[in-house]
C-alpha positions as CSV (number, residue, x, y, z in Angstrom):
1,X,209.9,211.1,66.5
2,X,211.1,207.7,68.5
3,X,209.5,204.9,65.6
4,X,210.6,202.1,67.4
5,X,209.1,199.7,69.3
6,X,210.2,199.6,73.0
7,X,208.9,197.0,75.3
8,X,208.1,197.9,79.7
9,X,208.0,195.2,81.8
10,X,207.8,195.3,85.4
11,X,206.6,193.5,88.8
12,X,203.0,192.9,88.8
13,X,202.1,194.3,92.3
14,X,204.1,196.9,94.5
15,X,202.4,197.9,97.6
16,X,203.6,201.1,99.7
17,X,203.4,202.8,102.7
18,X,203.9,202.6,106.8
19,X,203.3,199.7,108.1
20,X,202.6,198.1,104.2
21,X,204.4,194.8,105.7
22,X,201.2,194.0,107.4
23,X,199.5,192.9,104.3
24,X,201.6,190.0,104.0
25,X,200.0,187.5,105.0
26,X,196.5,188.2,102.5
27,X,199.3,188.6,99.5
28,X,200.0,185.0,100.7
29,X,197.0,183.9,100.7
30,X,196.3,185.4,97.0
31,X,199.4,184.0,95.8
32,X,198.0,180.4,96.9
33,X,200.8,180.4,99.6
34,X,200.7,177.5,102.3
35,X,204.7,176.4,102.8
36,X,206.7,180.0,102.8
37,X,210.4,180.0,103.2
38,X,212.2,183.2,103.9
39,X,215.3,184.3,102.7
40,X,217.2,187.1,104.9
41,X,220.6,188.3,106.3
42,X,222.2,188.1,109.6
43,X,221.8,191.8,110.0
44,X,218.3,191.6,109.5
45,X,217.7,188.7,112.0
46,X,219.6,190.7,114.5
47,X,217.3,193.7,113.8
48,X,214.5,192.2,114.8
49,X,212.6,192.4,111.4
50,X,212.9,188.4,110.8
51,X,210.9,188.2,113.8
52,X,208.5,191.0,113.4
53,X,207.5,189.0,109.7
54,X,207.4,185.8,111.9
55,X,204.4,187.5,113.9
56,X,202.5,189.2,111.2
57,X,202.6,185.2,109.4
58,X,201.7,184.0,112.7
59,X,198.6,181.6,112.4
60,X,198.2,182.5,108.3
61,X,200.4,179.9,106.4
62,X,200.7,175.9,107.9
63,X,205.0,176.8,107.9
64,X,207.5,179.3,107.5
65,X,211.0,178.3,107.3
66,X,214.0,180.8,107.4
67,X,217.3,181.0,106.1
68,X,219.1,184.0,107.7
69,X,222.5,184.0,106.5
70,X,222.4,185.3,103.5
71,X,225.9,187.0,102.5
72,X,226.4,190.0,101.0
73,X,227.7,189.8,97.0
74,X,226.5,185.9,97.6
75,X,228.4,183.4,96.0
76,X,227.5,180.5,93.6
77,X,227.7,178.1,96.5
78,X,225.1,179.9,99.2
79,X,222.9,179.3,95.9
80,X,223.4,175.2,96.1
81,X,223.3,175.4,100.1
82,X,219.3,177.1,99.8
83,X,218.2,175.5,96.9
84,X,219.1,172.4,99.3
85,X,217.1,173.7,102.0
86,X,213.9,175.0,100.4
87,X,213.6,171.5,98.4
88,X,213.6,169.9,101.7
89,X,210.8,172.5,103.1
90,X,208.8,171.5,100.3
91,X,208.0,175.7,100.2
92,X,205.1,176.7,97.9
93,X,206.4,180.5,98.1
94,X,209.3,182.5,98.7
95,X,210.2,185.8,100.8
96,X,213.3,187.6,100.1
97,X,213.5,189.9,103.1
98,X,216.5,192.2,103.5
99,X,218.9,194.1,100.4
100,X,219.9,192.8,97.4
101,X,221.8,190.0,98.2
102,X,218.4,188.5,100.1
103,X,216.0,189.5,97.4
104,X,218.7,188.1,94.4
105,X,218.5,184.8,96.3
106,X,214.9,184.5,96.8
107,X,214.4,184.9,93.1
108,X,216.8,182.8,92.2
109,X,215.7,179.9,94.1
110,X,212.2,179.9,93.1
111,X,212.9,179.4,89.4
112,X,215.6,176.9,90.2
113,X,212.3,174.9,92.0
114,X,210.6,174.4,88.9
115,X,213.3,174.4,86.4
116,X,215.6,171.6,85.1
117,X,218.2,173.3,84.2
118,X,221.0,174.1,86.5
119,X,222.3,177.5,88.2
120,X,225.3,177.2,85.9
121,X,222.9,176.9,82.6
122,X,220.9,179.8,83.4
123,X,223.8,182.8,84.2
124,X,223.4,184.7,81.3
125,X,219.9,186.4,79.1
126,X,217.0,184.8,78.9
127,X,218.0,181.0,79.6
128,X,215.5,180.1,82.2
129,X,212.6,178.7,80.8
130,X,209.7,178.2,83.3
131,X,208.0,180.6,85.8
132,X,209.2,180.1,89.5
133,X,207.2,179.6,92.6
134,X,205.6,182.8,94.0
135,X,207.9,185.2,95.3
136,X,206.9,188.3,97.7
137,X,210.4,190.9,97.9
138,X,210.2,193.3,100.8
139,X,213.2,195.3,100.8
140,X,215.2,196.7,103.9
141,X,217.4,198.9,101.6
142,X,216.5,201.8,99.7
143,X,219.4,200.8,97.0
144,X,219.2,198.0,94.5
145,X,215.4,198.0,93.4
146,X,215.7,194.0,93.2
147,X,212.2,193.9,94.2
148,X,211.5,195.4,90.6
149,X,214.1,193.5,88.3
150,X,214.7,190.5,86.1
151,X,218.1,189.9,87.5
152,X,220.0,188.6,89.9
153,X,223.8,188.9,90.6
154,X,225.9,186.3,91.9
155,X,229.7,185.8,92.8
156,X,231.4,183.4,91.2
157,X,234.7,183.3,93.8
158,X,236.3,180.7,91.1
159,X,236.8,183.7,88.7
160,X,236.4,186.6,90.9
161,X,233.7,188.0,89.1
162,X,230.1,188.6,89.3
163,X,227.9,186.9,86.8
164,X,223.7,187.0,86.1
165,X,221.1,185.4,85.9
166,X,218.8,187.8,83.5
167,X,214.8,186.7,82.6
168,X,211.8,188.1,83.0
169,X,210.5,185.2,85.9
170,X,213.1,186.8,87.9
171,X,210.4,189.4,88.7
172,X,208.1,188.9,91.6
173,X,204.8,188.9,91.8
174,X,204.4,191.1,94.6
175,X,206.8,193.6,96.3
176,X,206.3,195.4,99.6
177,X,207.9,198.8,100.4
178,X,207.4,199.4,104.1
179,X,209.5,202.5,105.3
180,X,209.8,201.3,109.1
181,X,212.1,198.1,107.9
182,X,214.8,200.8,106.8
183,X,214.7,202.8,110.0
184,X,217.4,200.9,111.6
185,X,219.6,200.5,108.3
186,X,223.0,202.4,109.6
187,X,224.6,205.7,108.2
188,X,227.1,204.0,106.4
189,X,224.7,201.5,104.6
190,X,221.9,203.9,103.9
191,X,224.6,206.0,102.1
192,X,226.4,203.4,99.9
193,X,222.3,201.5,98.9
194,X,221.2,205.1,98.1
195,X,224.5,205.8,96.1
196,X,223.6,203.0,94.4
197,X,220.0,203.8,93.8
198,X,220.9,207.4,92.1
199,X,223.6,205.3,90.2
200,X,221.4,203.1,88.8
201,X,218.5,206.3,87.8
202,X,221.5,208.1,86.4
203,X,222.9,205.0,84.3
204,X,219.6,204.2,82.6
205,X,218.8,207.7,82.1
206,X,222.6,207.5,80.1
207,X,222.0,204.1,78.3
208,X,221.8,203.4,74.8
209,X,218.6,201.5,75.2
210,X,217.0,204.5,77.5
211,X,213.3,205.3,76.3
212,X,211.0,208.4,77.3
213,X,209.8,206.2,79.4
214,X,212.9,205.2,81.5
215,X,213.9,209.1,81.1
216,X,211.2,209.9,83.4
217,X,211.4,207.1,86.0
218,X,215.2,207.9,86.0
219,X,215.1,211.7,86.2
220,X,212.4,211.4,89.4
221,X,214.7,208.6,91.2
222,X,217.3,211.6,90.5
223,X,215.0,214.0,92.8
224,X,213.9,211.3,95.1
225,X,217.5,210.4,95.9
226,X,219.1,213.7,95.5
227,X,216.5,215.2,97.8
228,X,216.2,212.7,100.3
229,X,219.2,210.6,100.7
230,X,221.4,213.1,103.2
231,X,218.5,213.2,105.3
232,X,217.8,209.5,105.7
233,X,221.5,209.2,106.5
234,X,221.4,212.0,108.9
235,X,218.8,211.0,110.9
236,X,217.4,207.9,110.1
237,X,214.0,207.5,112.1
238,X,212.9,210.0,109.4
239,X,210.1,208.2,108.1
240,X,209.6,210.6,105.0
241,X,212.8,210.3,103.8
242,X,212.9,206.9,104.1
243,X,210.1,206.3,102.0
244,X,211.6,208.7,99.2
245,X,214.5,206.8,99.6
246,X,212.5,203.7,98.8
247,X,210.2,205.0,95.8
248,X,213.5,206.8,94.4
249,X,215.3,203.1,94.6
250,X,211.8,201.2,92.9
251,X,211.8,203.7,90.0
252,X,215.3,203.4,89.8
253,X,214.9,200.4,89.8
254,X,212.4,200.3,86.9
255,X,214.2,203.0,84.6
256,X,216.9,200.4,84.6
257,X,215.7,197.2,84.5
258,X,214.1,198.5,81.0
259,X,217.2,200.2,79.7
260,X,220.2,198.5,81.4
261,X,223.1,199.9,83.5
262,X,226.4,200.9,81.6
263,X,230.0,201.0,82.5
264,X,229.7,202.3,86.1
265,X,229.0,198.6,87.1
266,X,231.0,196.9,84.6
267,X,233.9,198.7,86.4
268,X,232.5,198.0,90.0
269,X,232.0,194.0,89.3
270,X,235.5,193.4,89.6
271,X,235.9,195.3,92.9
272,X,232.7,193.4,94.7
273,X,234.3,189.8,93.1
274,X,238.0,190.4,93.7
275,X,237.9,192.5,96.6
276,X,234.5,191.5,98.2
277,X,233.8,195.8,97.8
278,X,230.4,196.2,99.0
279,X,228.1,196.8,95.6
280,X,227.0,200.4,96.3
281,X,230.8,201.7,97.5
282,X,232.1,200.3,94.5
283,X,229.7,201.9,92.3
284,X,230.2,204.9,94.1
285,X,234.4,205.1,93.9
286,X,233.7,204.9,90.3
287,X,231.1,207.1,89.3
288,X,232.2,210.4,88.5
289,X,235.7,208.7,86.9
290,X,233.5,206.9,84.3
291,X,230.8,210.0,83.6
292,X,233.2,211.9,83.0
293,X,234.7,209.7,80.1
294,X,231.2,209.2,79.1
295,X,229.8,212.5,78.7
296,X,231.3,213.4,75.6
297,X,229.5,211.1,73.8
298,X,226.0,212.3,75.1
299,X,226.2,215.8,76.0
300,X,222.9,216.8,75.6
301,X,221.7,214.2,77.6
302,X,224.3,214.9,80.3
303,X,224.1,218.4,80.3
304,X,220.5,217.9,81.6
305,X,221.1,215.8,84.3
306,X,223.6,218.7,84.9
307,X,220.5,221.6,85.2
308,X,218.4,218.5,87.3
309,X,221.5,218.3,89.8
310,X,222.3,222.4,89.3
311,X,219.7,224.3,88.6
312,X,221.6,227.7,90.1
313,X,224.2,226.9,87.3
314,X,223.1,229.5,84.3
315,X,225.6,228.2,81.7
316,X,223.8,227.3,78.9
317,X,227.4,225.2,77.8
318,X,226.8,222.0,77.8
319,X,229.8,220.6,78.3
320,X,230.1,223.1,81.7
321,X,226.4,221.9,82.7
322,X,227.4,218.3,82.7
323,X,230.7,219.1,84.5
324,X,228.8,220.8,86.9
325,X,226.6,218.2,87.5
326,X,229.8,215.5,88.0
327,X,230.8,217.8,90.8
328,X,227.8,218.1,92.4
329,X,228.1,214.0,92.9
330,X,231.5,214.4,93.9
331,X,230.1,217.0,96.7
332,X,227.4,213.8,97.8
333,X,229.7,211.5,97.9
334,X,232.0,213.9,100.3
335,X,228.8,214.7,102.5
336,X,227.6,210.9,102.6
337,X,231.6,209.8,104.0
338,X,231.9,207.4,101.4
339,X,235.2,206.3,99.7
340,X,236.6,208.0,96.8
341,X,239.6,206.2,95.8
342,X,240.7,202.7,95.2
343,X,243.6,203.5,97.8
344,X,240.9,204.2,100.7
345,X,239.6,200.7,99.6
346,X,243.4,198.7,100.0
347,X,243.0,198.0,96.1
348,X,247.0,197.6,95.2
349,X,247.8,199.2,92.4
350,X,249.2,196.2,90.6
351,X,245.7,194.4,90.2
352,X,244.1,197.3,88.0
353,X,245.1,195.4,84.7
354,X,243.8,192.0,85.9
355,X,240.9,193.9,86.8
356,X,240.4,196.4,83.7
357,X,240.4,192.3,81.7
358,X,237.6,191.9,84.0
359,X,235.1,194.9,83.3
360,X,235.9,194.0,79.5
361,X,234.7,190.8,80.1
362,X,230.9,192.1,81.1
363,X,229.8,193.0,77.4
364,X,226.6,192.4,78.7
365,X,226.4,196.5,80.6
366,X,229.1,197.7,78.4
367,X,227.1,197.2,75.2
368,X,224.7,199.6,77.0
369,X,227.2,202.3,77.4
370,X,227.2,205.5,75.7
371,X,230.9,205.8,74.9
372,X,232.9,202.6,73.6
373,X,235.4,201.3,76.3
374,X,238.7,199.3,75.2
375,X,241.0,197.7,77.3
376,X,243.5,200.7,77.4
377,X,240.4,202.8,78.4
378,X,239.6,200.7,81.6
379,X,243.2,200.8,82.5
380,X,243.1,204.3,82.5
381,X,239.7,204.8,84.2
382,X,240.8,202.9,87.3
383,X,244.4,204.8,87.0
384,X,242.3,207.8,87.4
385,X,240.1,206.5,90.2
386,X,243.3,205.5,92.6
């Protein structure tokens, strides 16, 4: 029996469902909202989904201001450029509308509203010390469950390496799931956010600090994504599948903002700040590579997720379960069109030791991982991986 005492934390309202965006505005109003600044991407404004929030706040706040040129991965100094902004705006609440990159802002920016510290003085655990403004996340990705963790990841382009901000008044006080924001998310996208969603379930469902708890959000995000994600990629007016993508990517989501990601992302961080890889392929060129190293150390735990991913597979071996279940993902990944190697991402060969430094610099996810990683490990792993 687990004696020890594990702690759940989580965002204090999610609301689900079609057409769940339209509730926006009385969130607002319960959140004591007047001055709302929103925080989205180009693609989003393009999309028409900036506009269609514009509407629904329409005659409900006294002004909504909008930054939509979030970049993806942002860096340090898009951070500066909003906090800028939304001090001018004099916002009393914040919207992060869009994928990660929008959400990670919005959060970021409301505690640098009320806090004295700087951006610099809070990347790291637990260094910011006061509760934000308000925040509402409504996510347009079904990928990096932002709207349900206490972290934010930024790009510092001085190092070439991502770096977080990690507290528990990153989390939002509301978050909205509406399905019909996804619908016009592209092939290519919905593939690499929903890679990353599974990645994330199957990560915390691997991680030294996993709990029954996280074990059960992680192993349904495994059959929300696994079930759902070919089909929302496919066709991606499919409504149901886009909201299975979506609850798969929240519980995800929750699984690890409780018991951490491991080595997958330590090895993608270098890829997104060197190579400006987009999150969810990097993750996704190095999955298998790194479960496979991993599973020895684990293989009960991986032999499960091996029966979850294979249940024809009648092997009771557990070390042929969990291979079975690293080819299964190797199969998705085929099906989805996503890159495999570091070659179909123009990685040259010759930066995989200045890179390998950099995944042993993010202690941070590699203290979470099952097997320990040296230096001559990550060289290897990314040998593997071209």
């Amino acid at each position: 029996m687990d004696t020890a005492i594990h702690y759940f934390k989580t965002t204090v309202k999610i609301i689900t469902g079609i057409k769940s965006v339209t509730t926006l505005p009385e969130e607002i109003k319960q959140l004591g909202g007047k001055k709302v600044f929103i925080f989205t991407d180009e693609g989003i404004v393009k999309a028409g989904i900036c506009d269609q929030v514009l509407q629904i706040l329409e005659g409900s706040v006294e002004s909504v201001s909008v930054f939509g040129k979030v970049p993806p991965e942002p860096p340090l100094e898009t951070i500066y450029e909003c906090l800028k902004l939304a001090q001018e705006a004099q916002c009393d609440l914040i919207i992060g509308l869009g994928g990660g990159s929008a959400m990670d802002v919005a959060k970021v920016i409301s505690v640098l509203l009320t806090n004295e510290k700087s951006l610099d003085q809070m990347i790291g655990v637990n260094l910011v010390e006061k509760r934000g403004i308000p925040k509402i996340l409504i996510p347009t990705t079904a990928g990096t469950g932002s709207e349900v963790t206490p972290i934010v990841i930024l790009t510092d382009q001085s190092e070439n390496l991502k770096k977080g901000v990690v507290s528990d008044f990153l989390f939002p006080e509301t978050a909205i799931l509406d399905p019909e924001l996804t619908v016009s998310l592209p092939p290519g996208a919905t593939a690499a956010s929903g890679m990353d969603a599974l990645i994330h379930a199957v990560e915390a469902y691997t991680s030294l600090n996993a709990t029954a708890m996280t074990d059960h959000l992680a192993l349904r995000a495994i059959e929300l994504v696994v079930g759902n994600i070919r089909s929302a990629w496919a066709n991606g007016s499919n409504l149901e599948a886009r909201m299975s993508m979506l609850e798969g990517s929240l519980l995800a989501g929750q699984a690890f903002a409780n018991a951490g990601v491991t080595a997958v992302h330590a090895f993608a961080y270098p890829l997104g700040g060197e190579f400006h890889v987009a999150h969810g392929v990097a993750n996704t060129v190095m999955l298998c590579a790194v479960l496979r190293f991993n599973m020895i150390a684990n293989l009960k735990k991986f032999a499960a997720l091996g029966r979850l991913l294979c249940p024809d597979v009648t092997s009771q071996d557990s070390k042929l379960l969990a291979e079975a279940g690293i080819r299964f993902l190797e199969g998705l990944i085929v099906d989805l069109q996503l890159p495999r190697t570091l070659q179909e991402l123009k990685v040259p060969r010759e930066a995989i030791p200045g890179m390998a430094e950099g995944v042993m610099k993010v202690t941070r996810l590699l203290a979470n991982n099952p097997r320990k990683i040296t230096l001559k490990d990550a060289n290897d792993i990314y040998q593997i991986v071209y």
